[in-house]
C-alpha positions as CSV (number, residue, x, y, z in Angstrom):
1,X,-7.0,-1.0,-79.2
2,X,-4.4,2.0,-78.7
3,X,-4.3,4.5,-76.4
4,X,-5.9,7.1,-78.3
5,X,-9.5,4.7,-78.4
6,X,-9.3,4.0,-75.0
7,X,-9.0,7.6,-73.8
8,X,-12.5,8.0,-76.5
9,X,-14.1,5.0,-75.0
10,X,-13.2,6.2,-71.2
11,X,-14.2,9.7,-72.1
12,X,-17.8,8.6,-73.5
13,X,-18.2,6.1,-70.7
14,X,-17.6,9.0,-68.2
15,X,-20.1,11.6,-69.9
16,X,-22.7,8.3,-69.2
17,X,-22.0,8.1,-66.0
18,X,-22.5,11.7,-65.3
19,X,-26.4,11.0,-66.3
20,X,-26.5,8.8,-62.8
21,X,-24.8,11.2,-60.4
22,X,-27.2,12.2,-57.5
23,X,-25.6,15.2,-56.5
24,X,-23.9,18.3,-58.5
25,X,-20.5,17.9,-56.4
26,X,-19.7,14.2,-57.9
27,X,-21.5,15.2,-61.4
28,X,-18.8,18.0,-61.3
29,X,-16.2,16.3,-60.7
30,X,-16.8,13.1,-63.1
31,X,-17.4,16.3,-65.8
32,X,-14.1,17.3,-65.1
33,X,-12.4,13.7,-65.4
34,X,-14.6,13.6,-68.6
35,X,-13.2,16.6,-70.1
36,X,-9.3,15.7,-69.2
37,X,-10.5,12.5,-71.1
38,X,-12.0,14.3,-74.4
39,X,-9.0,16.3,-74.8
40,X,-6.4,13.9,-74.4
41,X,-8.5,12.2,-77.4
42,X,-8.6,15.2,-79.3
43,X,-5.2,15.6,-79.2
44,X,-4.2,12.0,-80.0
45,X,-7.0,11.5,-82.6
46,X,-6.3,14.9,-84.0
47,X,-10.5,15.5,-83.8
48,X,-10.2,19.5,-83.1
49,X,-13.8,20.5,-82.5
50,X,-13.9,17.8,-80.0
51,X,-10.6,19.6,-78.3
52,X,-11.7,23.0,-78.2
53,X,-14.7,22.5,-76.9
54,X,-13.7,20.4,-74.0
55,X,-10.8,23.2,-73.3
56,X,-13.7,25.6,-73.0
57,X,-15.9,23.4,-70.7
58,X,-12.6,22.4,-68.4
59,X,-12.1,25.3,-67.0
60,X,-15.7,26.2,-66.7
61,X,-16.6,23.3,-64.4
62,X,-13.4,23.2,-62.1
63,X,-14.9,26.8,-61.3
64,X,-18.3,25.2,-60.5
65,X,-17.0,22.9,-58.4
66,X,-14.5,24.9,-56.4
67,X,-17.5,27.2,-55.8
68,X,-19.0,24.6,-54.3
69,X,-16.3,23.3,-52.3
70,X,-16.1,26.8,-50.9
71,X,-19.9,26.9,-50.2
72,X,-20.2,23.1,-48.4
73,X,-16.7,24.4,-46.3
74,X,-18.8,27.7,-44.7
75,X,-21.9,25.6,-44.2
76,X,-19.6,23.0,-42.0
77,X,-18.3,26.3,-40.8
78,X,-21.6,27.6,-40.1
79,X,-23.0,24.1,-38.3
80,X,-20.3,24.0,-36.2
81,X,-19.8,27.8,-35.3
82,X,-22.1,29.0,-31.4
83,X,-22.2,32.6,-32.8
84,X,-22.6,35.1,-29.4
85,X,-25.5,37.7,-30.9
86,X,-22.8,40.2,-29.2
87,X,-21.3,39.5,-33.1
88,X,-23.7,42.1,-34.0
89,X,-23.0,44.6,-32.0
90,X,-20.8,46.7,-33.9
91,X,-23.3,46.8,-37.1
92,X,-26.0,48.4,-34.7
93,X,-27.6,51.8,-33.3
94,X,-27.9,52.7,-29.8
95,X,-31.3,53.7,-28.3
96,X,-32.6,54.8,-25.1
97,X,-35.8,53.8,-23.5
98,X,-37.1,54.7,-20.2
99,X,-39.5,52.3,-18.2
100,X,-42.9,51.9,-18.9
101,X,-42.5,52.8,-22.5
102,X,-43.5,50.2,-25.3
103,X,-40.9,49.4,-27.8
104,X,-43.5,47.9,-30.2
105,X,-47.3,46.7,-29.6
106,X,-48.1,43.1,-30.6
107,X,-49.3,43.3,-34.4
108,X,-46.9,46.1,-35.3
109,X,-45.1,46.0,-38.6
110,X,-41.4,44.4,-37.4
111,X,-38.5,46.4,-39.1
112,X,-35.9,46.3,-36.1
113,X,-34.1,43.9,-34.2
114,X,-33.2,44.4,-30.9
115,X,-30.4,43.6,-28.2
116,X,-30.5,44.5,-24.8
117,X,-27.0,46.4,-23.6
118,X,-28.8,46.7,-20.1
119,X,-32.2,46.6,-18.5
120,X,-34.8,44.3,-18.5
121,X,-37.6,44.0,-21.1
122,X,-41.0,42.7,-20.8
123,X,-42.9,40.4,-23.0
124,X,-47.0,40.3,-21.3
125,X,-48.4,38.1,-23.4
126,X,-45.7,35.6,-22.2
127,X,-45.3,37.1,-19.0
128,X,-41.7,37.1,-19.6
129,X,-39.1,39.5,-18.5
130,X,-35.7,39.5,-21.3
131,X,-32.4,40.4,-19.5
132,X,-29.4,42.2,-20.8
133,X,-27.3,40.2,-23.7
134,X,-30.6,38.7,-24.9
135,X,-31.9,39.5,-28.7
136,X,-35.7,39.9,-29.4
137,X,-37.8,41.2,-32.2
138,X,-36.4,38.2,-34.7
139,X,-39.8,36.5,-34.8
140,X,-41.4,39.2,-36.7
141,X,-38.9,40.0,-39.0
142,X,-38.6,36.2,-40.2
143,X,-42.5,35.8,-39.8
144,X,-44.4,35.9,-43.6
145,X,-46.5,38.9,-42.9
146,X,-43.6,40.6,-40.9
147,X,-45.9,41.5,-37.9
148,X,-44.9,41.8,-34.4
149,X,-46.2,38.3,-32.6
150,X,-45.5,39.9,-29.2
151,X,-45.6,43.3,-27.7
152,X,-42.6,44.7,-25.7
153,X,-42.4,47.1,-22.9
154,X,-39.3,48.5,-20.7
155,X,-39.7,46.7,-17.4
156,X,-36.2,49.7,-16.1
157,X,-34.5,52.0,-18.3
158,X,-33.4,50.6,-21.2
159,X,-30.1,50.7,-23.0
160,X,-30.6,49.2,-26.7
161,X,-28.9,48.3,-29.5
162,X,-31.0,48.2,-32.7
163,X,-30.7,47.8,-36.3
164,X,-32.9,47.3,-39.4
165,X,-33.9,44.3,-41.0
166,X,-32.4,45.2,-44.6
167,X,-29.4,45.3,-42.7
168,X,-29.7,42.3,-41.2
169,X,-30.5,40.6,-43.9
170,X,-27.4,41.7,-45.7
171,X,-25.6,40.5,-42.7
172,X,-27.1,37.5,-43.1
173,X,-26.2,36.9,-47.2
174,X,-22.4,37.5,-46.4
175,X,-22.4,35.0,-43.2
176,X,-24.3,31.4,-43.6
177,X,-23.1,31.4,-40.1
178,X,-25.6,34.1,-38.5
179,X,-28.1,33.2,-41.0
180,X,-27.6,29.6,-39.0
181,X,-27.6,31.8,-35.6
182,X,-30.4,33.7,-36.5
183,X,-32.2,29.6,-37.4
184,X,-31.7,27.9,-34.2
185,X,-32.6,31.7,-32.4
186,X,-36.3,31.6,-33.8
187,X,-37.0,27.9,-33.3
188,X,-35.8,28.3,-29.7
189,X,-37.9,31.4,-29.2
190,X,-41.2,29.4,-30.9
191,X,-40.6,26.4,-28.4
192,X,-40.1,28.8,-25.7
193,X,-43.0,30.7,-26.2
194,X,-45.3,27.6,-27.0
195,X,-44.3,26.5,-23.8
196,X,-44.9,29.1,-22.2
197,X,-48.0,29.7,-23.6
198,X,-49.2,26.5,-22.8
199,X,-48.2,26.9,-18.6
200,X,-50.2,30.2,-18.0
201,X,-53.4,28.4,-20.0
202,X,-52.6,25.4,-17.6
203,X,-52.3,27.9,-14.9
204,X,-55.2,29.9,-15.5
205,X,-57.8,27.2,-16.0
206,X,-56.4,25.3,-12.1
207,X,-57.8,28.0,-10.1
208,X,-61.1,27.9,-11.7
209,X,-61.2,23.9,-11.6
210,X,-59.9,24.2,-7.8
211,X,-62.1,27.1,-7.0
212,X,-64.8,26.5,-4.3
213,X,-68.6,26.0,-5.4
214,X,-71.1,28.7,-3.7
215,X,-74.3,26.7,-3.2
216,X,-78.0,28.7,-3.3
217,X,-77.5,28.9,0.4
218,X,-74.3,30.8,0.2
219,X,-75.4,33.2,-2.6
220,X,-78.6,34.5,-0.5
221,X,-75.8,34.9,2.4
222,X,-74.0,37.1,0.3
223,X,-76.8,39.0,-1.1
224,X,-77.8,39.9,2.6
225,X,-74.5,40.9,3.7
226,X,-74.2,43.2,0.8
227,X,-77.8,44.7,1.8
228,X,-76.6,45.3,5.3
229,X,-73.1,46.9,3.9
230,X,-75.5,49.5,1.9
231,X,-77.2,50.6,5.2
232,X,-74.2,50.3,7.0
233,X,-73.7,54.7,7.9
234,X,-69.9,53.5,7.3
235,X,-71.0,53.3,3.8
236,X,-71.5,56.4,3.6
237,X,-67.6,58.3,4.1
């Protein structure tokens, strides 16, 4: 066997092999073993079509898989990147809200995301107070029907930074990292508020189980004492 059958047997053997890969990065890269292979053949055996078309494909799939070299590197980068949400702060608009205003009612359309410069910020259906450097509004904007799953009001004047959430979704495209951020930010948040969902319910229903039982007895006391408030001439002013 010369040379020139070996490189055609290694070069078929190789485009078999590709038909078990598992994952696109070793297909690739077996592709690309299998085309150096095919045109060494097509050169020795003097079998053109086989050449060109294997100096067409060569290039092709080393740009395939350094593409995805590139893309695993900034998802390693991304995994092992603690982004600060201060990253954002130069991509957003300032806003200022005094207290006691809402910033957005639960059930709102969510468009805006939100990071507090200074303040505090109120969530009541958590009974949650958000302090400066904190980001809220994500929930909604990452939720399916883009509704507002909390209302938010301005516990002090507020100093905000805001932006939209086409922007931060093109934020997001150009860095895996703050997509990753933005990931880990929402799960937190659904925990948290689970959680705390979960205490004020537990809270809520211990004063009623603790709560002292008024007997008949008790209830005709009260009824009387009531009567005697009503004829009381204090009652009156």
């Amino acid at each position: 066997m010369t040379w020139i059958d070996a490189s055609g047997y290694l070069a078929s053997s190789l485009v078999l092999v590709t038909f078990c890969m598992r994952t696109m990065l070793t297909l690739r890269a077996v592709a690309i073993c299998s085309n150096v292979a095919f045109i060494v053949y097509g050169i020795g055996a003097d079998v053109y079509p086989v050449l060109v078309l294997h100096l067409i494909l060569f290039p092709l799939n080393l740009a395939h898989f350094g593409r995805m070299i590139a893309v695993l590197r900034r998802a390693k980068f991304a995994t092992d990147t603690d982004l600060s949400p201060n990253w954002l702060q130069p991509f957003m608009r300032e806003r200022h809200v005094k207290a006691g205003e809402t910033i957005f009612e639960k059930g709102d359309h969510a468009d805006s995301l939100y990071l507090i410069a200074s303040g505090q910020v109120e969530l009541p259906e958590l009974r949650k107070i958000l302090l400066p450097g904190e980001v809220f509004g994500e929930v909604g904007l990452f939720a399916v029907d883009r509704r507002r799953t909390q209302s938010a009001r301005a516990l002090s004047d507020l100093e905000l930074l805001w932006m939209r959430a086409d922007e931060l979704k093109k934020l997001c495209e150009r860095n895996p990292g703050l997509s990753l951020f933005f990931l880990r930010l929402v799960a937190t948040r659904l925990v948290s508020n689970a959680s705390s969902t979960g205490d004020r319910d537990e809270s809520d229903r211990t004063p009623h189980r603790d709560r002292p039982r008024h007997t008949a007895h008790d209830r005709v006391l009260f009824r009387r004492f009531l009567k005697a408030q009503s004829r009381s001439p204090c009652s009156n002013g």
